[in-house]
C-alpha positions in Angstrom: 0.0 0.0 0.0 1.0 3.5 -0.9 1.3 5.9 1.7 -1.9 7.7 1.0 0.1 11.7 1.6 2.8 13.0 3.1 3.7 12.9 6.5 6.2 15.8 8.4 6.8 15.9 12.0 6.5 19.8 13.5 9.9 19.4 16.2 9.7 21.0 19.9 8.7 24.4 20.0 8.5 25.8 24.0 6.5 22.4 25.3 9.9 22.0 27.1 13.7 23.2 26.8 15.0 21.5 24.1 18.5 22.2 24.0 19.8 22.3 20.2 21.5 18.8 20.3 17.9 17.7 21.2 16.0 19.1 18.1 19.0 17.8 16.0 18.8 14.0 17.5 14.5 14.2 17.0 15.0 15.3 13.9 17.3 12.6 12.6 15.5 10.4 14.6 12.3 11.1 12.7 14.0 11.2 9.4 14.7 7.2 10.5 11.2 6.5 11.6 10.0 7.6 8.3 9.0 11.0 7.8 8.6 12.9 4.8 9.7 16.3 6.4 10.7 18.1 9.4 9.0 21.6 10.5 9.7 24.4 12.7 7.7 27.1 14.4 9.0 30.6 13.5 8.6 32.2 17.1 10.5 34.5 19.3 8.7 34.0 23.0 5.7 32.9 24.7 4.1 33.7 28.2 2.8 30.2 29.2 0.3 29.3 31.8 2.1 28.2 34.8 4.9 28.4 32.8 5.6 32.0 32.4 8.2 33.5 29.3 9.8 30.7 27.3 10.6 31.1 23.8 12.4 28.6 21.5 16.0 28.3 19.4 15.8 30.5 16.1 14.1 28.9 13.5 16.6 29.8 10.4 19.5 28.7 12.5 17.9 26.1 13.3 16.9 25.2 10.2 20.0 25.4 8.7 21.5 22.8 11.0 18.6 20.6 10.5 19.7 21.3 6.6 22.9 19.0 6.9 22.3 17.1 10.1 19.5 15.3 8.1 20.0 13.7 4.6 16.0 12.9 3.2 13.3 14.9 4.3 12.1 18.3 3.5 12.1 20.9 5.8 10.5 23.9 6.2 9.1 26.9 9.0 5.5 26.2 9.8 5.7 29.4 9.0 7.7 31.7 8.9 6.8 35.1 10.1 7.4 38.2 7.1 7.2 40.3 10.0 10.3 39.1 11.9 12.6 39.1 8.8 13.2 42.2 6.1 11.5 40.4 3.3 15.3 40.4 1.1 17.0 39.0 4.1 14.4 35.9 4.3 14.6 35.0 0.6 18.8 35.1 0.8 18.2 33.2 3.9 16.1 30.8 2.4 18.4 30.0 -0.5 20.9 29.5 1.6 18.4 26.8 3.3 17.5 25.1 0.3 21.2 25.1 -1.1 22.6 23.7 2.3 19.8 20.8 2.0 20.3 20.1 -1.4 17.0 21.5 -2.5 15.0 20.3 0.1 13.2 23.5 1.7 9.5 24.3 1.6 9.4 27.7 2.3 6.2 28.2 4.7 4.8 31.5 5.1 2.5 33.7 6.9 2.0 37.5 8.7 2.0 36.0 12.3 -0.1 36.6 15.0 1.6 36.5 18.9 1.8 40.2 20.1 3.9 39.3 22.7 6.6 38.5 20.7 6.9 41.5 18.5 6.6 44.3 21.7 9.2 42.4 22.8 11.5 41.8 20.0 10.7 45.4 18.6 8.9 44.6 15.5 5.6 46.9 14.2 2.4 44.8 15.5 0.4 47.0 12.9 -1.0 46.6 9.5 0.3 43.0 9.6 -1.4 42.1 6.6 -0.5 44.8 4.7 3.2 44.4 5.6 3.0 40.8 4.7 1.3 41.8 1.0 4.6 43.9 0.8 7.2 41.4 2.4 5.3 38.2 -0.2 6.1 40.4 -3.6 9.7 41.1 -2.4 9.9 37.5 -1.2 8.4 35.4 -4.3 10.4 37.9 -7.0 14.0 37.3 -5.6 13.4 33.6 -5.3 11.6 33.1 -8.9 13.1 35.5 -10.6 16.1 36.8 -9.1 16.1 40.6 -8.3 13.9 43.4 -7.7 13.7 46.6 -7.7 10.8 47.9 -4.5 10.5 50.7 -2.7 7.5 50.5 -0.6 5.3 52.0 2.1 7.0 49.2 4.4 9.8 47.6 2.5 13.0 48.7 0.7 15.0 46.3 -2.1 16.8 49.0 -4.2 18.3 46.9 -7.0 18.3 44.0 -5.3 20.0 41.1 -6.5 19.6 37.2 -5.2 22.8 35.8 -6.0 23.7 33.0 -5.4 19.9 31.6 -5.7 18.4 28.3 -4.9 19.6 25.4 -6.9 16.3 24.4 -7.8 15.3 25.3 -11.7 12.3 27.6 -10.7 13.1 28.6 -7.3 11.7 26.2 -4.4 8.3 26.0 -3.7 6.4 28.5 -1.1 3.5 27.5 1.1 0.7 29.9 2.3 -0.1 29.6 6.4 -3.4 31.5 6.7 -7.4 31.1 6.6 -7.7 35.1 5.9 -9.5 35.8 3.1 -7.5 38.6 2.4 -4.2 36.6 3.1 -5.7 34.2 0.9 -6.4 36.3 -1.7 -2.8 37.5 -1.8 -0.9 34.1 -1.6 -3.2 31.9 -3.9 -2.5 33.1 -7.2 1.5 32.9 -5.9 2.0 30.3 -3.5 2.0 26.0 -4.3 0.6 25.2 -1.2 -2.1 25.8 1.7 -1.8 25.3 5.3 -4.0 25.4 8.0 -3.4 24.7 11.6 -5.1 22.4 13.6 -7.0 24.5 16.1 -8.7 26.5 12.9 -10.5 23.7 10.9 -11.3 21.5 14.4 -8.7 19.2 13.9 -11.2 17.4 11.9 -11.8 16.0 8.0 -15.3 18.1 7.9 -13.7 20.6 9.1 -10.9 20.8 7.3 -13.0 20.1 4.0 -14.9 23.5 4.8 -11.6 25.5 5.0 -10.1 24.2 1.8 -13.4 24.4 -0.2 -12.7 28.4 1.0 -9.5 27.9 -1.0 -11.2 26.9 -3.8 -13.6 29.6 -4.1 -10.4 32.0 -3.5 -8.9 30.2 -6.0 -11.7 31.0 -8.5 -12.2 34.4 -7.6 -8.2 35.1 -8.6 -7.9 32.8 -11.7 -5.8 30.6 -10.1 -6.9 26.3 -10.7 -7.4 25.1 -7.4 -6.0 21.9 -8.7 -2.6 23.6 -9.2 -2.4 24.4 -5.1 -1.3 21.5 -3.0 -3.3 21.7 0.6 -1.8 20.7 3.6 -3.0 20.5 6.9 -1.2 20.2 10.6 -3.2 17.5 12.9 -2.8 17.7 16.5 -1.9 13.8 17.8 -2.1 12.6 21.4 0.7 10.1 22.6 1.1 8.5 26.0 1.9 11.1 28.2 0.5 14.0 26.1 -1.5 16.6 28.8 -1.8 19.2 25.7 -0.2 21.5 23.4 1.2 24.8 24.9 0.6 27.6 22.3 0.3 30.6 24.7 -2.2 33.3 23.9 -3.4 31.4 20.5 -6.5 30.4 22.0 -8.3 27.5 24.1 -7.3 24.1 22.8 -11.2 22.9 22.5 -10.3 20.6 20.1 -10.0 16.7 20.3 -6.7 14.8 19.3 -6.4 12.2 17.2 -5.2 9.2 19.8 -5.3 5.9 19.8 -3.4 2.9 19.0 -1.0 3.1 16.0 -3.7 1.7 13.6 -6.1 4.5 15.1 -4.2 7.1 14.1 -2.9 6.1 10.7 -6.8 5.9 10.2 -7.2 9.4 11.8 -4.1 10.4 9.7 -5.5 8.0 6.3 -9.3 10.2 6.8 -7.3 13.6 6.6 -5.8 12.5 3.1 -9.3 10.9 2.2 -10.4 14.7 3.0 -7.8 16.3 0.5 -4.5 16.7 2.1 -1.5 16.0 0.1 0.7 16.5 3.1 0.2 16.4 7.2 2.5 18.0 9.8 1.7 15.9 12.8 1.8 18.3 15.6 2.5 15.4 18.4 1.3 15.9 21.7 4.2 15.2 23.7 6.8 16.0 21.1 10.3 14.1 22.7 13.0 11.8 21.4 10.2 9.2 22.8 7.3 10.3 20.5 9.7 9.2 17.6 9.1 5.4 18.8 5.2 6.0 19.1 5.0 7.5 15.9 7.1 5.0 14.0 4.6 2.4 13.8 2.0 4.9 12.8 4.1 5.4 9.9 4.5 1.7 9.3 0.4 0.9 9.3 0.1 3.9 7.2 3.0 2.0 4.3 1.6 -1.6 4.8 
């Protein structure tokens, strides 16, 4: 049997201090159990419940150790914020991903959302969308066609040149995280692919079905085939010893897991395909070196 999509793992985020020889062992670890790709959050800092401020390592460092500790999957941020990076800086940073990997970067984008973060980091919490409109045609230029010239209400790229660029014939392939209509109407006529998190379709297939028909309606209102944007979705999983995601101000987690024994949630997993996702970041609830043996044999019902 075919794997019916594919399946990434999203690594620790601030569940607990992961030190960086950590994220690089789960990572190769899950590259070994099977996984299709590897994802990280792009966050500065949280304030957690009982927790208080804990934020997590730097996601383009970290991605770029991920780049040559691993040898298979695809990586990618799940996704990266336009706001934290000047929009030239992120596509020279993300060529450098994708050439470090050998071509193996999704880039994963999105206008962010945790006001903590920028307050405390010093970036502008306003006009987010805007700013991301902005950041997304400096962004997608330099990486498909190699310079621009921009000077914008938000943005600057005077003559900018990518060079090098991505060893990919094309550029690599960009990925939309947002349920926005207006962020959707911006990335769809651009982007490959769709994400949506877990906590915004129900963690469900019906649910999920309603968000991407939205994409298809998006889709059809810019000109853009829906069939030509691959949809993915992340899916929250509960293994032993999960007591629930910590994802600060976000929102209540009301939402119920998919759990179970291995065959339960390939079927849980199987159903999210059967609902039109062509690739799943399993958001696994805990996320440790130990979730890697849970979620092997997952992986294994899902191939047999």
């Amino acid at each position: 049997m075919t794997r019916p999509c594919r399946i990434g793992i999203q690594l620790p985020e601030v569940e607990w201090e992961a030190t960086t020889d950590d994220m690089i062992a789960i990572a190769r670890d899950a590259e070994a159990a099977g996984f299709d790709s590897i994802w990280l959050g792009d966050h500065l800092l949280y304030d957690l419940p009982g927790v208080g401020h804990r934020g997590p390592w730097e996601a383009w460092t970290m991605l770029a150790a991920l780049a040559v500790a691993t040898e298979r999957v695809e990586l990618g941020p799940l996704v990266a914020s336009t706001s934290f990076h000047q929009p030239a800086m992120l596509a020279k940073k993300a060529a450098t991903v994708d050439a470090l990997s050998g071509g193996r970067l999704i880039l994963g984008l999105g206008a962010g959302w945790n006001e903590l973060e920028y307050r405390a980091f010093g970036f502008p919490y306003d006009n987010r969308v805007s700013r991301f409109e902005e950041a997304f045609t400096i962004i997608r230029t330099l990486l498909r066609e190699g310079s621009i010239d921009h000077v914008g209400r938000y943005y600057r790229a005077e003559s900018c040149v990518l060079s090098p660029m991505s060893p990919r014939p094309g550029g690599l392939p960009l990925l939309l995280g947002s349920i926005g209509p207006r962020m959707l109407r911006i990335g769809l006529p651009h982007v490959d692919a769709w994400n949506v998190w877990w906590s915004d379709y129900g963690n469900t297939p019906d649910g999920y079905r309603e968000q991407s028909a939205a994409v298809d309606r998006v889709c059809e209102e810019v000109g853009r085939d829906p069939a030509e944007v691959a949809r993915t979705a992340a899916v929250l999983v509960r293994l032993p010893g999960g007591t629930g995601r910590q994802m600060g101000d976000y929102g209540p987690q009301t939402v119920e897991p998919v759990e179970g024994t291995p065959g339960q949630i390939a079927d849980g997993l199987a159903q999210m395909a059967e609902a039109g996702a062509d690739h799943i970041q399993v958001v696994a609830d805990p996320i440790s070196h130990a979730s890697m043996q849970h979620l092997a044999p997952v992986l294994a019902e899902l191939d047999s």
